[in-house]
N, C-alpha and C positions, 0 to 999 in steps of 0.2 A: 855266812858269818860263823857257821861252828868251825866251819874248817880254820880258821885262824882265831880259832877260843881253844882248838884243843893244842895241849905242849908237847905231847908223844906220837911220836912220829904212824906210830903201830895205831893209833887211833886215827890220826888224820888221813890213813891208807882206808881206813876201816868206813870212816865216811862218806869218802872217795869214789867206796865200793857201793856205799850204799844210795849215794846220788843215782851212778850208774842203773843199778836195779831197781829203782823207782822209776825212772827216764825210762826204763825195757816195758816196763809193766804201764805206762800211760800208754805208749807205743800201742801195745796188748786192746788196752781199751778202745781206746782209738780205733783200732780195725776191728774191734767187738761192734761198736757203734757201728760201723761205715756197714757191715756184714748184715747187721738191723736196720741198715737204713735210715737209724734214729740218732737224733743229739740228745747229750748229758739234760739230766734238768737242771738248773739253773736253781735247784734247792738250797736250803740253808747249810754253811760250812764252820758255824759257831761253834760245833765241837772241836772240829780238826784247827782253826782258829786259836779257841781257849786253849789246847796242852801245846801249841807251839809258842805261841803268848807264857805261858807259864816256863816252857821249858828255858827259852831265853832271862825269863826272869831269876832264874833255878842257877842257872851257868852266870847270871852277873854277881849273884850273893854269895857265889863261891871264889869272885877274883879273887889273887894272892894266894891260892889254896890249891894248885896244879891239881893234883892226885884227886880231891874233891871235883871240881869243876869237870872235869875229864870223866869222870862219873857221872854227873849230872847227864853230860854231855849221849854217854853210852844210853845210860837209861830213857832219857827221852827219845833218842831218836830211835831204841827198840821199842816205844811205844805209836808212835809215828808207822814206824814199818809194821808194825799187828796190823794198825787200821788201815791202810796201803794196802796188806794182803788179804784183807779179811773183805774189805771193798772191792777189789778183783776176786776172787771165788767165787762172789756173790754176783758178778756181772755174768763170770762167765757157765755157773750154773743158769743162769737167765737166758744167756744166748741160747743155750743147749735144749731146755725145756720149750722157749718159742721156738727154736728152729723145730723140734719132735711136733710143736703144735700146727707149728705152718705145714710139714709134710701131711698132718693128717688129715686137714683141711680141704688139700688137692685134691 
């Protein structure tokens, strides 16, 4: 859906891009996981929920306002991509520390 909310073209490339490198970094998790042996938890996603809830609400209050909306649009999805990457570091400091754990085990 942003991809056809945003009017500039340089944005909707920038989206495009960043589908992409989301879709790299699930990839990433995914064989974090398969590497542990373990699946996701099945925890609560009501944050990551609420600022995409909001960000769409954000981008409808600015129709008729290109320049505006297009803004919205930047800004929320660099907030989206923090938590995306802040959530891989943190997975993959995790592998790294249990795998140290598991070799010391042996």
């Amino acid at each position: 859906m942003l991809l056809t909310e945003a009017q500039f073209t340089v944005l909707r490339n920038a989206i495009e891009d960043t589908v992409a490198n989301v879709e790299k970094q699930i990839a990433r998790m995914q064989l974090i996981y398969t590497l542990l042996d373990a699946n996701p938890a099945k925890g609560s996603i009501n944050g990551v929920t609420g600022l995409i809830d909001d960000a769409f609400e954000a981008i409808y209050l600015q129709q008729g306002e290109p320049e505006l909306q297009d803004l919205s649009i930047i800004f929320y999805l660099q907030n989206i991509e923090s938590v995306e990457m802040a959530s891989f570091q943190v997975l993959q400091m995790a592998a790294v520390k249990l795998h140290n754990f598991h070799s010391e085990i042996k």
